[in-house]
Biopython code that builds the backbone (N, CA, C, O; Angstrom):
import numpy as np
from Bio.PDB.StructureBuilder import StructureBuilder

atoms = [
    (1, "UNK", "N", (102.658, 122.728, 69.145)),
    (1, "UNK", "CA", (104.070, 122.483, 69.270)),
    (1, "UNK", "C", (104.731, 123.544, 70.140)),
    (1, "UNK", "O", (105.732, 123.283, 70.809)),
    (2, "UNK", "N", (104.152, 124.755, 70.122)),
    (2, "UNK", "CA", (104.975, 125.703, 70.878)),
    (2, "UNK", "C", (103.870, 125.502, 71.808)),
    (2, "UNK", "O", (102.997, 125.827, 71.003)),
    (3, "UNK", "N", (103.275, 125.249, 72.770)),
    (3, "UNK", "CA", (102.663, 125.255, 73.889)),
    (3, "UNK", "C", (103.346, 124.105, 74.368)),
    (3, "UNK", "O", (103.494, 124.236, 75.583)),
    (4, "UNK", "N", (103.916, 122.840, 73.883)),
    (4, "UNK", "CA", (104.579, 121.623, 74.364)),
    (4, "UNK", "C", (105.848, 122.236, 74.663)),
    (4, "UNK", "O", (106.518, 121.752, 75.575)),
    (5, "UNK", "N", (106.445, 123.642, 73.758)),
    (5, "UNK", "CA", (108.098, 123.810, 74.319)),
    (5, "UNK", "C", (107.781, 124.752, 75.577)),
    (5, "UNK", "O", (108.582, 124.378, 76.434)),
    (6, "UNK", "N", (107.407, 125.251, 75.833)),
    (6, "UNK", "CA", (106.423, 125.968, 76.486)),
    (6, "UNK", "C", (106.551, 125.495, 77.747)),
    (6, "UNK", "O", (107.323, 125.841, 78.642)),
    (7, "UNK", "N", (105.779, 124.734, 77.722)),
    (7, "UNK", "CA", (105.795, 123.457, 78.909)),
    (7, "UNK", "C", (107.005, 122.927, 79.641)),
    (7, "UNK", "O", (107.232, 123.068, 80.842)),
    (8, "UNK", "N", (107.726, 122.318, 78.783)),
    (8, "UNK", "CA", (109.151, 121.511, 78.638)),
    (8, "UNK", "C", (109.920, 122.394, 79.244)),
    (8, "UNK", "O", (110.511, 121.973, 80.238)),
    (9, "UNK", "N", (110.140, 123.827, 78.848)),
    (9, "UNK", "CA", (110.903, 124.628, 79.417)),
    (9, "UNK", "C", (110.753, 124.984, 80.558)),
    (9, "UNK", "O", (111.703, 125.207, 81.309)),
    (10, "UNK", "N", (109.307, 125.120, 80.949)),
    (10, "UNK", "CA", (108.946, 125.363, 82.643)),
    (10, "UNK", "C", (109.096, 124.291, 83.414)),
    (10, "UNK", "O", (109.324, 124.255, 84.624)),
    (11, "UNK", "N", (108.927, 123.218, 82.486)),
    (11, "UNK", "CA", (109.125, 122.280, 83.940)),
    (11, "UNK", "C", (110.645, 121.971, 84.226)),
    (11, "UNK", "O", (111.084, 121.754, 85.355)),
    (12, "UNK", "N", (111.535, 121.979, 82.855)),
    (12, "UNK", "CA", (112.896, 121.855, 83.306)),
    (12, "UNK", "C", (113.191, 123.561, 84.642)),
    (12, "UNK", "O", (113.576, 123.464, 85.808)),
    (13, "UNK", "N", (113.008, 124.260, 84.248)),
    (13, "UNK", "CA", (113.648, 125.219, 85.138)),
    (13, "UNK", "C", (113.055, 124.844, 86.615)),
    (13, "UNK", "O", (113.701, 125.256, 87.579)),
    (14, "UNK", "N", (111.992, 124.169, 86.828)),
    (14, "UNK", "CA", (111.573, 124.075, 88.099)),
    (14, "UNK", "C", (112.122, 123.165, 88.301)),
    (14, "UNK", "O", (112.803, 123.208, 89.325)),
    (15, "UNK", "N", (112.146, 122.298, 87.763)),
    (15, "UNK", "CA", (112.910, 120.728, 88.353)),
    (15, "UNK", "C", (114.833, 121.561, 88.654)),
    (15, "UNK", "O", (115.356, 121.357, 89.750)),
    (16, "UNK", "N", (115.447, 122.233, 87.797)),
    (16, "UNK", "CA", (116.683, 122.858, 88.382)),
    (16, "UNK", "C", (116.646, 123.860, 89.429)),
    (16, "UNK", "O", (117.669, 124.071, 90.080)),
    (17, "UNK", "N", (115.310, 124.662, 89.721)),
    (17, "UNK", "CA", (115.590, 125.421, 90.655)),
    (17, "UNK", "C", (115.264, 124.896, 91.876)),
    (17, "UNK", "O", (115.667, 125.445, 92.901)),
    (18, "UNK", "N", (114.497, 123.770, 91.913)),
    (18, "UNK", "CA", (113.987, 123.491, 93.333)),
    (18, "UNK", "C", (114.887, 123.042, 94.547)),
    (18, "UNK", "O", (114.529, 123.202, 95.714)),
    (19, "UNK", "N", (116.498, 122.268, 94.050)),
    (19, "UNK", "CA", (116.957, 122.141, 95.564)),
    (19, "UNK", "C", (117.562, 123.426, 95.626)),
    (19, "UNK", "O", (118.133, 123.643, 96.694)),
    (20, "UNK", "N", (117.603, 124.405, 94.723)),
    (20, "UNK", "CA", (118.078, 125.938, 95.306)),
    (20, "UNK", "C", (117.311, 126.319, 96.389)),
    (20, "UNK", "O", (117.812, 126.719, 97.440)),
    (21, "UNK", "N", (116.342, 126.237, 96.230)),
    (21, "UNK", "CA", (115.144, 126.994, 96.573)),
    (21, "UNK", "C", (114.480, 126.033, 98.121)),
    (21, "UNK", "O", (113.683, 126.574, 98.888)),
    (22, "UNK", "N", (114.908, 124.822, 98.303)),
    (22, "UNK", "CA", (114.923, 124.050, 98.889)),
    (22, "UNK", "C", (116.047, 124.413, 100.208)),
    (22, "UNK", "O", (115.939, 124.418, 101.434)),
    (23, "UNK", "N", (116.775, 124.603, 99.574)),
    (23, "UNK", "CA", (117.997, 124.560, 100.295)),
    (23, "UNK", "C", (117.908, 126.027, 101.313)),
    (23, "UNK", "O", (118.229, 126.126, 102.497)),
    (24, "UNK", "N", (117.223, 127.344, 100.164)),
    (24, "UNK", "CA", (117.392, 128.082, 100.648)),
    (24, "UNK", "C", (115.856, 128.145, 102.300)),
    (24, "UNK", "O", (115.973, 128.867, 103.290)),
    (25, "UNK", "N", (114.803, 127.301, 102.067)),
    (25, "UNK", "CA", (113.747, 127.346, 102.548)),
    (25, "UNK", "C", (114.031, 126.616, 103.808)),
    (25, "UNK", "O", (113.630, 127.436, 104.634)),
    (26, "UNK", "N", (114.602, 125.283, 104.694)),
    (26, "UNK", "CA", (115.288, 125.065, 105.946)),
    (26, "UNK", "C", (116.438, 125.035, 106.247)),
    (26, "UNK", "O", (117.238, 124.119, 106.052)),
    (27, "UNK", "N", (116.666, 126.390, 106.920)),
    (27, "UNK", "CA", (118.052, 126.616, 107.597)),
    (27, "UNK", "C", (118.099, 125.635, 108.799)),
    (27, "UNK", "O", (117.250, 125.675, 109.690)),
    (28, "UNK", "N", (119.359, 124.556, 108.782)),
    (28, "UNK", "CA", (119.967, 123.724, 109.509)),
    (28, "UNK", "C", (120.077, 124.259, 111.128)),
    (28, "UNK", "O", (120.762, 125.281, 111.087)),
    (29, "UNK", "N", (119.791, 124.055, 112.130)),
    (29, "UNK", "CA", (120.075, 124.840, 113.373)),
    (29, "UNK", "C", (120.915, 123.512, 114.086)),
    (29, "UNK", "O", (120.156, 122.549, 114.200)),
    (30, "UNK", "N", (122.215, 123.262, 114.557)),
    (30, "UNK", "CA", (122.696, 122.479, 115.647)),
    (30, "UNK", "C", (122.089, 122.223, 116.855)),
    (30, "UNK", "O", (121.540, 123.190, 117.382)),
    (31, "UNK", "N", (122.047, 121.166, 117.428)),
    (31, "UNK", "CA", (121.676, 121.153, 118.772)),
    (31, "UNK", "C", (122.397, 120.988, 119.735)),
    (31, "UNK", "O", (123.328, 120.241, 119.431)),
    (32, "UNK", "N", (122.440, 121.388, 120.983)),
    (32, "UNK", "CA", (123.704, 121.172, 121.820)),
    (32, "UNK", "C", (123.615, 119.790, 122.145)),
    (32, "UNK", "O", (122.618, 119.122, 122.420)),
    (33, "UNK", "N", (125.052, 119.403, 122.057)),
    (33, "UNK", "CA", (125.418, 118.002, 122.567)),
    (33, "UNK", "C", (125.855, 118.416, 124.257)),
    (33, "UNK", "O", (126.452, 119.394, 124.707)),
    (34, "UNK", "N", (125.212, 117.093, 124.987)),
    (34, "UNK", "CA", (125.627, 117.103, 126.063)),
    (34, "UNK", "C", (125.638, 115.501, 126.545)),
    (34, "UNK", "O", (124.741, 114.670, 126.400)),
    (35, "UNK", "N", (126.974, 115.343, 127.178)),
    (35, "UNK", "CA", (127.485, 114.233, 127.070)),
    (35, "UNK", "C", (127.758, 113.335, 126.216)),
    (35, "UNK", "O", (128.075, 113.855, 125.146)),
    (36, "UNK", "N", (127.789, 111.881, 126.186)),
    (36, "UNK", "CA", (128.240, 111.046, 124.980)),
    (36, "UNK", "C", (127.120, 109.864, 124.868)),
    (36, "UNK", "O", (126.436, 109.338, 125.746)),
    (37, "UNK", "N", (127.190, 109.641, 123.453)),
    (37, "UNK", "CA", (125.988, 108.618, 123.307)),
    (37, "UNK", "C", (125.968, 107.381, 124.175)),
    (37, "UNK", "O", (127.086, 107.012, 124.535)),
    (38, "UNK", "N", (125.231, 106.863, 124.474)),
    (38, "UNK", "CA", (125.156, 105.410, 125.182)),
    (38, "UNK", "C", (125.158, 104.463, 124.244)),
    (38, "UNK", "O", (125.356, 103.382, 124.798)),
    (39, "UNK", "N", (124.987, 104.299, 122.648)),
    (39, "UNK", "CA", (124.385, 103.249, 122.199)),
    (39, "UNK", "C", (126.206, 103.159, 121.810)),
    (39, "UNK", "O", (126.055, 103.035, 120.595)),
    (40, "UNK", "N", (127.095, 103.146, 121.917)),
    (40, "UNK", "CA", (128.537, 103.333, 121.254)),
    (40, "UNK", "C", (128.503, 101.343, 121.598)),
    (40, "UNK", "O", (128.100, 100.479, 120.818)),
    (41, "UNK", "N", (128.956, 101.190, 122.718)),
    (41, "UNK", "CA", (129.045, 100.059, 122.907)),
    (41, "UNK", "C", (128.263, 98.466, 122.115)),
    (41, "UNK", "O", (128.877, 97.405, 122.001)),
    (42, "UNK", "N", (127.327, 98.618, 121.822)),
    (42, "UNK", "CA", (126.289, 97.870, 120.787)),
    (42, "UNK", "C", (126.998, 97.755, 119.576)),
    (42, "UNK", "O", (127.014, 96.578, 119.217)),
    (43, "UNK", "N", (127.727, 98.678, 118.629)),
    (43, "UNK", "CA", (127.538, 98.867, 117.775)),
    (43, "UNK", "C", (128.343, 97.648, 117.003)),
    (43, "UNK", "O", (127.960, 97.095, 115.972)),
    (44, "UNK", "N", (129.697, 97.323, 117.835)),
    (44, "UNK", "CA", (130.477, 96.162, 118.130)),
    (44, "UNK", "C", (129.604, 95.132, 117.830)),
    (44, "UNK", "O", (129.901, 94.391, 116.892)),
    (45, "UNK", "N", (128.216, 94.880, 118.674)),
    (45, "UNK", "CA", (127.750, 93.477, 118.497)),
    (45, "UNK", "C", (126.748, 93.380, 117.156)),
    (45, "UNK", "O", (126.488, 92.370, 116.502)),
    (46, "UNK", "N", (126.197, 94.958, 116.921)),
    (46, "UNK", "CA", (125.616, 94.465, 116.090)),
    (46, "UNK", "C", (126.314, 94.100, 114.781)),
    (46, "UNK", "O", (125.832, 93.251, 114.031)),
    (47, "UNK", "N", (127.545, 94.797, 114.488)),
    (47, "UNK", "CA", (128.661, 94.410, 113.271)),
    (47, "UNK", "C", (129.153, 92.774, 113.527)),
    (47, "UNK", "O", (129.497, 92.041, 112.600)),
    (48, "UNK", "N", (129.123, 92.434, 114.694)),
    (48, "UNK", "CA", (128.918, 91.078, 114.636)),
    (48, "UNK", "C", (128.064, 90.080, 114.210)),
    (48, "UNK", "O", (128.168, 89.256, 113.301)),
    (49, "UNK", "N", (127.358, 90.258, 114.878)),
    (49, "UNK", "CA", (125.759, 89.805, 114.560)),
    (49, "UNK", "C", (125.576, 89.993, 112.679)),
    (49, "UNK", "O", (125.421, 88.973, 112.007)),
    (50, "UNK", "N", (125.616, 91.331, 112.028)),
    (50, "UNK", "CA", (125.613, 91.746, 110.801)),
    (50, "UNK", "C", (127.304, 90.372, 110.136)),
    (50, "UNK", "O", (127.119, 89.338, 109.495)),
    (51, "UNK", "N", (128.022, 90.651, 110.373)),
    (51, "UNK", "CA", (128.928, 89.789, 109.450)),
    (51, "UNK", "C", (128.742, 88.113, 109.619)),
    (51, "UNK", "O", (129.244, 87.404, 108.745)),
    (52, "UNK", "N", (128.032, 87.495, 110.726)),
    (52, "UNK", "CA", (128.063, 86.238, 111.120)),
    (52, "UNK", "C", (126.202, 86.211, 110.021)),
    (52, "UNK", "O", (125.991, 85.294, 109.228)),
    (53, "UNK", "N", (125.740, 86.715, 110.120)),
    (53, "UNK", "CA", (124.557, 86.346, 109.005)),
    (53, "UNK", "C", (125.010, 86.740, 107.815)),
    (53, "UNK", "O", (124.106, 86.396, 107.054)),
    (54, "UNK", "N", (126.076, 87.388, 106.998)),
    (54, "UNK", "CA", (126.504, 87.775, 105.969)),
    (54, "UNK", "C", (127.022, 86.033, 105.441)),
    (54, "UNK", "O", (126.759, 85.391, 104.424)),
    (55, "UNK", "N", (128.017, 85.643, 106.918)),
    (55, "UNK", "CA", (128.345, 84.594, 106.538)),
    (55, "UNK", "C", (127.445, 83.488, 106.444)),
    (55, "UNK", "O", (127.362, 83.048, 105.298)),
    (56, "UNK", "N", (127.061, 83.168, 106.912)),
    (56, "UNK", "CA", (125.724, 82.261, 107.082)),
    (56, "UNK", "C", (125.411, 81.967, 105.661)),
    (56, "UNK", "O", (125.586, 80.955, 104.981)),
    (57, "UNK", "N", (124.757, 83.457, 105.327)),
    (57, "UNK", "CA", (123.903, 83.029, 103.892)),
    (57, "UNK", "C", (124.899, 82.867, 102.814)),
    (57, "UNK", "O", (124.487, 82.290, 101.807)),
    (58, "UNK", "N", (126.678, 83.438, 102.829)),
    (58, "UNK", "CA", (126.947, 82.760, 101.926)),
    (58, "UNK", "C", (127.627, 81.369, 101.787)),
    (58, "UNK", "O", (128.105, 80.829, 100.790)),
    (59, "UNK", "N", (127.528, 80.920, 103.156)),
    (59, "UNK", "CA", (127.708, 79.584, 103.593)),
    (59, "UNK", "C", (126.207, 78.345, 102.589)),
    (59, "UNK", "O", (126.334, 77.506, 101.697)),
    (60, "UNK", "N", (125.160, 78.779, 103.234)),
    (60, "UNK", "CA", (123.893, 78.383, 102.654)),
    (60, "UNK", "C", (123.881, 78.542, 101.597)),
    (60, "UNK", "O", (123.368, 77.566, 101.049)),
    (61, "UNK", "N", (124.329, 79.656, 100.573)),
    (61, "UNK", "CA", (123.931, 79.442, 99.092)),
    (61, "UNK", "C", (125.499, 78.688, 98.018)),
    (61, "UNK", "O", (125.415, 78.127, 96.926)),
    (62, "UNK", "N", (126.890, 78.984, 98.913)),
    (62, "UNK", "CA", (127.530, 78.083, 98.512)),
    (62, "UNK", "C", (127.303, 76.500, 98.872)),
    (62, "UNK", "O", (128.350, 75.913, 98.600)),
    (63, "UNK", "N", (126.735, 75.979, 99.167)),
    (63, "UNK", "CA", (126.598, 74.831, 99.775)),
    (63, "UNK", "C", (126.197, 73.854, 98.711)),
    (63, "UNK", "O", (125.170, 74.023, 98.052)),
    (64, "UNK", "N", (127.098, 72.710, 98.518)),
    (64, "UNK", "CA", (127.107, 71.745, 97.068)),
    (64, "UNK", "C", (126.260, 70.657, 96.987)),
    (64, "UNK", "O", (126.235, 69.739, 96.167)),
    (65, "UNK", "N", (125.508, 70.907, 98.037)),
    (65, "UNK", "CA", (124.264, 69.698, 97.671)),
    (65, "UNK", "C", (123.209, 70.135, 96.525)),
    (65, "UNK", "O", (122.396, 71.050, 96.390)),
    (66, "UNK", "N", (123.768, 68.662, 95.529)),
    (66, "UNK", "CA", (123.033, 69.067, 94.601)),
    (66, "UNK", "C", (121.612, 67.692, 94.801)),
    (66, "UNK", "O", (121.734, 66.484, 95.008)),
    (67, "UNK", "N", (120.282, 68.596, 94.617)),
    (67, "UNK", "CA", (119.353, 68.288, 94.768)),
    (67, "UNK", "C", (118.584, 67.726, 93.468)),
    (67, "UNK", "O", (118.005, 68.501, 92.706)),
    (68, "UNK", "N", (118.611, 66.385, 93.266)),
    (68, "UNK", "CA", (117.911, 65.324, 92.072)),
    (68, "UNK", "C", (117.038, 65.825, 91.924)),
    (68, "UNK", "O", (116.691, 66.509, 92.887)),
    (69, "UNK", "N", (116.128, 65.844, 90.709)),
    (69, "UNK", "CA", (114.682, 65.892, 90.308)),
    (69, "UNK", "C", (114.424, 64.668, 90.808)),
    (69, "UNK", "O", (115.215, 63.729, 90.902)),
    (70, "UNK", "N", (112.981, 64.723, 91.211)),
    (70, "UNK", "CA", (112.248, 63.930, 92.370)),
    (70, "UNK", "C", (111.496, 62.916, 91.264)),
    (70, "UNK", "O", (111.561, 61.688, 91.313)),
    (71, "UNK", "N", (110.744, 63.725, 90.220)),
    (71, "UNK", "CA", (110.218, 63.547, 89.449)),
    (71, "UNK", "C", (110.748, 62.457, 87.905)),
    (71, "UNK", "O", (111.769, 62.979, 87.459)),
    (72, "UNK", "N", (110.446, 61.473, 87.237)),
    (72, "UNK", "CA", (110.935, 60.633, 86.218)),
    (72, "UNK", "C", (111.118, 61.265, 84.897)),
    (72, "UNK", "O", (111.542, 60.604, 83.949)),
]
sb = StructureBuilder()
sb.init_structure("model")
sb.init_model(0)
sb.init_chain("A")
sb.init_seg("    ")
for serial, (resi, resn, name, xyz) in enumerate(atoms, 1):
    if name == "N":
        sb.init_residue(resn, " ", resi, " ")
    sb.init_atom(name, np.array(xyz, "f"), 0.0, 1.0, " ", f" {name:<3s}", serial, name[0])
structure = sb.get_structure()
């Protein structure tokens, strides 16, 4: 029983210290920006593209055809 609290206690402190320790282990470095992205323009079509299949499928699953059993 005390080798199980034992346990329990080490693994909680590691499971709390690790994004410390994480955090402290890769320092973030910036990179220089130079100029402006190219993909800006796209982003328009793909939010299009993304809401016209949003609609679609809830076009397709509202859709009131109700389908008979085929079967007697």
């Amino acid at each position: 029983m005390k080798f199980r609290n034992i346990v329990l206690a080490t693994a909680a402190v590691s499971l709390a210290a690790s994004p410390a320790i994480a955090e402290a282990a890769f320092e973030r470095s910036v990179a220089p920006v130079e100029g402006e992205s190219k993909v800006g323009g796209e982003s328009i079509i793909l939010a299009i593209l993304a809401a016209s299949a949003v609609i679609g499928g809830i076009i397709i699953a509202a859709d009131g055809d109700d389908d008979d059993a085929v079967s007697p």
